[in-house]
C-alpha positions in Angstrom: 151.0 64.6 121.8 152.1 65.9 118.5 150.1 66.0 115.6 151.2 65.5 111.5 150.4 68.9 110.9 152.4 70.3 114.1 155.0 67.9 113.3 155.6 68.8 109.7 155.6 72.3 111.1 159.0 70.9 113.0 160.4 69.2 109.7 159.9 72.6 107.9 161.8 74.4 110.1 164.6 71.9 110.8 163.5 71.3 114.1 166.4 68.8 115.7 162.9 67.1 117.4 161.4 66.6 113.8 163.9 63.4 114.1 162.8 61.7 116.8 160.7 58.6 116.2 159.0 58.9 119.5 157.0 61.8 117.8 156.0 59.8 115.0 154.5 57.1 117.0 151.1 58.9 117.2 151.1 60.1 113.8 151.3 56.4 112.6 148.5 55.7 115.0 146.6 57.6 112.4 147.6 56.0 109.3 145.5 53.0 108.5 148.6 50.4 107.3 149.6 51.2 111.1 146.4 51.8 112.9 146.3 48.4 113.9 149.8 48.2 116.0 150.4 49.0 119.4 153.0 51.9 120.6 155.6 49.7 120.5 155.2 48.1 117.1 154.4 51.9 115.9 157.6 53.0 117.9 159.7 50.3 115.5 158.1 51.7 112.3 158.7 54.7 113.2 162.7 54.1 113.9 163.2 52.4 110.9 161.7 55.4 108.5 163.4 58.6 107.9 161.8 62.2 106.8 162.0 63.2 103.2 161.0 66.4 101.4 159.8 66.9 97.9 159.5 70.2 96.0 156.3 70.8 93.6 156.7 68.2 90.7 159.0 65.8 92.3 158.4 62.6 90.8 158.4 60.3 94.3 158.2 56.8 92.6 158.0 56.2 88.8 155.6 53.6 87.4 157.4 50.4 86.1 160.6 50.5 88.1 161.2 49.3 90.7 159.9 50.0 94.3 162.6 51.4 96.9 160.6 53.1 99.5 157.5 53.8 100.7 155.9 57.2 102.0 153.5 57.7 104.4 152.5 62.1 103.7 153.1 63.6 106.5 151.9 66.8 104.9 151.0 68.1 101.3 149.7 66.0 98.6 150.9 63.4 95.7 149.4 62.6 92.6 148.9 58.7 92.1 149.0 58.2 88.4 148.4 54.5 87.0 149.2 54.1 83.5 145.8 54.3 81.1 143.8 55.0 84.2 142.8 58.6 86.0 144.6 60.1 88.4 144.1 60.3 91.9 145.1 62.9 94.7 145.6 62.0 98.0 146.8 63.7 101.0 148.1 63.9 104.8 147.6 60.2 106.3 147.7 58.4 102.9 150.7 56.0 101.7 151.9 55.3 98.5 154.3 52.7 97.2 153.8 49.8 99.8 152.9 47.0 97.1 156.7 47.0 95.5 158.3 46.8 98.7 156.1 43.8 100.1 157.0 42.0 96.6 159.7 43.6 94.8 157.9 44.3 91.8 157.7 47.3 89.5 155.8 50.4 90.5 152.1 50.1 89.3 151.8 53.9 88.8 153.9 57.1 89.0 153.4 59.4 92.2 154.2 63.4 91.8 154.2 66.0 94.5 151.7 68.4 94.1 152.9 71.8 96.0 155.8 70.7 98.6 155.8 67.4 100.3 157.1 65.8 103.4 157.0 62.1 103.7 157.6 59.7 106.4 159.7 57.0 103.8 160.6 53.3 104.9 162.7 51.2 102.4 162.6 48.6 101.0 165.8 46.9 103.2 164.7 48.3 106.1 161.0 47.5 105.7 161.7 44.0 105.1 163.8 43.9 108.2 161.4 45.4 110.2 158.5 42.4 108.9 160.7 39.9 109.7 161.9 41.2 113.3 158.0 41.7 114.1 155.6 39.1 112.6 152.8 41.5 114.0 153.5 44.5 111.6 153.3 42.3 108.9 150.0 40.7 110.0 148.6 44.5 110.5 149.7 45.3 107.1 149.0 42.4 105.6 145.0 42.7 106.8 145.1 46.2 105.6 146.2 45.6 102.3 143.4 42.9 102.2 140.9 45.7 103.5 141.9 47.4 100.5 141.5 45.3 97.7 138.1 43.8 98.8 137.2 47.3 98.8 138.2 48.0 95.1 137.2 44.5 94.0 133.8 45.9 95.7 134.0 49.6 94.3 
């Protein structure tokens, strides 16, 4: 069983096996928007994402524009910075950019690579697909995002 760290390894290096979802399907298991999903839901979030690398700087998502993609890190760390608020790091195991695609609005803060970044990215076509196809992602997401905002309405 791979590992994001081994796996990013893979993606570094080119690795041919860096592309197959069935290696992704445990790494999702660690992310807490997929947590909640069985192998086989994980297996279809998994297919419908592709790898992305971003160099030091790289702004991944601008705040007021629309929302593409989102990015689960796979390894490095981003920069979350919300307009008139402080900034935020995060790192491997965190995801960015998941409110715009759930309701097409803009970006509520601009995310920046800090050092290289590789990203397991979904978008926005082919997240909505994937909610559609598999009313069960959307519930696990859907209770996660709630998770989230009673614990900043809480924090």
């Amino acid at each position: 069983m791979f590992r994001a760290v081994q796996l990013a390894e893979l993606v570094a290096k080119r690795d041919d096996r860096a592309n197959d979802p069935k290696l992704w399907t445990n790494v999702l298991g660690e992310v807490p928007l997929f947590a909640g999903l069985g192998g086989r839901h994980r297996r279809k979030v998994a297919s419908a994402a592709k790898i992305r690398r971003f160099a030091d700087g790289t702004v991944l998502m601008q705040a007021g524009r629309p929302g593409e993609a989102m990015h689960v890190l796979l390894d490095g760390e981003v920069s979350i910075r919300p307009p008139g608020r402080r900034a935020l790091t995060v790192g491997v195991g965190s995801f960015v950019g998941e409110l715009a695609l759930l309701d097409g609005g803009p970006r509520t803060a601009t995310v920046v690579a800090k050092g290289d970044v590789v990203t397991l990215s979904i978008s926005r076509a082919r997240f909505r697909k994937l909610l559609t196809s598999e009313p069960q992602v959307a519930v696990a997401i859907a209770e996660e995002l709630a998770r989230r905002l009673r614990t900043a309405a809480d924090g």
